[in-house]
C-alpha positions, 0 to 999 in steps of 0.5 A: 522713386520712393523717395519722391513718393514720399516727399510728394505726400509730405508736402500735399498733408503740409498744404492742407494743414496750412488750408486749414489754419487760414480759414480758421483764422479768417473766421475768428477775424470775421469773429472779432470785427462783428463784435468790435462793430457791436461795441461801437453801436452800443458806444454810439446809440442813436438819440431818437431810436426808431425814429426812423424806422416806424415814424413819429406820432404828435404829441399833444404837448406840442400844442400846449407849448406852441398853441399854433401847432395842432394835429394833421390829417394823419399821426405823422402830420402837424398842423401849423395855423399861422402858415396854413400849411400842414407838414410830415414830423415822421422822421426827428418828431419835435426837431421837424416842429422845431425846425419849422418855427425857426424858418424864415417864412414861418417867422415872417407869418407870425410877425405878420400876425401878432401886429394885426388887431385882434377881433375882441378889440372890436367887440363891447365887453371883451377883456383886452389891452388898454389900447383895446379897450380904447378901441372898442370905446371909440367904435362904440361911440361912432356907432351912437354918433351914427344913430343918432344922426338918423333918429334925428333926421339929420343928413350924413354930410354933417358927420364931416364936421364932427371928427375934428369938431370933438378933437377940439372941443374935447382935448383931454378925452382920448375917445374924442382924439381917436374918433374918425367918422366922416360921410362914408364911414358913418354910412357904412355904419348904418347900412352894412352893420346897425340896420342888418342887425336891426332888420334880423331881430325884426323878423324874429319877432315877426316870426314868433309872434302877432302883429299889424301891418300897414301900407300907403302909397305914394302920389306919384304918377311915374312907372314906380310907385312906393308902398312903404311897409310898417308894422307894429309889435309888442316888446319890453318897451310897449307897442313900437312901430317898424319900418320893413321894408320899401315895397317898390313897384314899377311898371304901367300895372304898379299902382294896382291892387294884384302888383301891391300885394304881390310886393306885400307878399313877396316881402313877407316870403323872402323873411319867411314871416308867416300871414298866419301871424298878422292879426290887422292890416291898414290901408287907405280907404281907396277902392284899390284897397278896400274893393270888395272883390278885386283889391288888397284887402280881398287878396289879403283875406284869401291868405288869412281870413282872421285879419282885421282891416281897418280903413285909414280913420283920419280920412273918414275924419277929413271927408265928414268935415269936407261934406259939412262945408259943401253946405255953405258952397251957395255963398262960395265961402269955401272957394275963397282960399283956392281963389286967393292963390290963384289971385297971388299966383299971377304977377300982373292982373288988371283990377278989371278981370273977371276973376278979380271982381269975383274975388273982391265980392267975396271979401266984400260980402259981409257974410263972408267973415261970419263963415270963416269965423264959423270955420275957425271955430269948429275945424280945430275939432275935426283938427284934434280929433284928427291928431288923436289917430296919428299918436304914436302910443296906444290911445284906446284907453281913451274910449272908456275914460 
């Protein structure tokens, strides 16, 4: 029995030194397979270390190397203005920029863009290529062609003709070769770009400085009547007059005075041109202006009373001449030209008619030569004094001289 004992308590310290061993020894395994691990990673370390645990930030040298990439709405963000479209380089930073520009779609937008034309091509001054320079030329010279088509009142159909009219006549000059302006474009030329342009440099000086304004209407007994409007200011090349706007009224009430004004006004309003700046205003001399009370020029006093108004002078011109030939209406002399066309105006007369044998005493009485010469002699005074209201340049100076 002793000696079971014994052997019983040998084989139980033999286990547990054995325990013992084993887990020392899986602890210096465990040990060493760390360190192997750690010289691994230090063989093998990461070219964009951190990257991916706290993000990539833009770099401003991005832009400078490719002009179309520019920051995000956030640091981990970039903008690219050739796709409009804004992407994340959190993660490989420049390798996200990099990879983007070489994706297909990305390629097919830039192509896209660097064929289409440039917008310095189409203004005049702008530093470009040959081919742009040639351009802006050409559009230069359709502009002028187009103004001055309309200075000269000359009609639009006509602007068919000349781009194959200068392409023969001028074979050697480039910017007649690429002119190409017919009807349509010369029209889009002056209503959409040349008359906007003119029309805005016009009301600034209404705006900041005085000027006149004057108004007739038309003769036309139908619902819409037309008061074309003009001013006149001062610039670098003296007094000019403008054309500003239509002033189209309609309706049975288009020929009053409260729906003209109220069209005047309605124009000066919409550009915001102040009445405080009109220093004269002229008009017919018909009542529906010049009234005391109810007419354009009563209406036009109430929103500045410092305006002038002045009557149209070539009338009180006309009308002195008419009441001096009513003097001499005892021996008809002045029925002769309205009678004459009457007479011509009909194919078949009987020589019998009343209204011949009137017309044939005219022309026989010998008073009536003495007449017409009188007229012929002083109504080209009346004529030339009438003319001199009706130049364009200023004409005051006269006066004094």
């Amino acid at each position: 029995m002793a000696l079971t004992n014994n052997s019983s308590e040998e084989n139980r310290g033999r286990g547990s030194s054995s325990g013992v061993s084993s887990e020392e020894t899986m602890r210096e395994d465990e040990d060493e397979t760390q360190v192997q691990c750690e010289s691994l990673c230090a063989s093998k370390k990461r070219k964009n270390a951190g990257a991916a645990s706290y993000g990539s930030t833009f770099n401003s040298q991005w832009t400078k190397e490719w002009p179309f990439i520019t920051p995000g709405t956030t640091p981990f963000h970039f903008w690219c203005s050739i796709c409009r479209h804004e992407l994340e380089r959190r993660h490989q930073g420049r390798a996200d920029v990099i990879c983007h520009i070489n994706r297909e779609s990305h390629l097919k937008k830039q192509k896209m863009v660097e064929s289409s034309s440039k917008m310095d091509m189409f203004i005049q001054g702008t530093q470009s290529t040959e081919m742009g320079q040639l351009k802006t030329q050409t559009r230069r010279a359709e502009v002028k062609v187009a103004m001055t088509m309309v200075q000269q009142n000359i009609p639009l159909a006509f602007s068919d003709h000349l781009s194959p009219l200068f392409k023969e006549c001028f074979p050697d000059s480039k910017i007649a070769q690429k002119y190409s302006s017919a009807r349509t474009k010369t029209t889009a030329i002056i209503n959409k770009c040349v008359a906007p342009y003119l029309m805005d440099e016009l009301v600034k000086n209404l705006c900041d400085q005085p000027f006149s304004l004057a108004t007739d209407g038309s003769n036309d007994t139908g619902r819409e009547k037309l008061n074309p409007l003009t001013v006149k200011i001062w610039s670098s090349q003296g007094v000019i007059q403008r054309f500003l706007d239509m002033g189209l009224t309609s309706g049975t009430s288009c020929g009053t005075a409260e729906a003209i004004f109220n069209k005047m006004n309605e124009v000066l309003e919409g550009h915001s041109i102040p009445w405080a700046n009109c220093v004269a205003l002229a008009v017919d001399n018909a009542s529906v202006n010049l009234g005391a009370r109810n007419s354009i020029k009563s209406r036009v006093l109430d929103q500045n009373p410092s305006i002038y108004v002045l009557g149209c002078p070539c009338h009180i011109v006309h009308n002195n001449a008419h009441a001096g030939g009513l003097v001499y209406s005892e021996n008809s002399v002045c029925f002769v030209t309205p009678r004459t066309w009457r007479y011509f105006s009909i194919l078949a007369l009987d020589e019998k008619q009343t209204r011949c044998l009137r017309l044939r005493a005219l022309f026989e009485d010998p008073l009536t030569e003495v007449h017409l010469l009188f007229y012929q002699a002083l109504l080209p005074t009346f004529c030339q004094f009438n003319l001199l209201f009706q130049r364009q340049h200023p004409c005051i100076y006269l006066l004094h001289g």
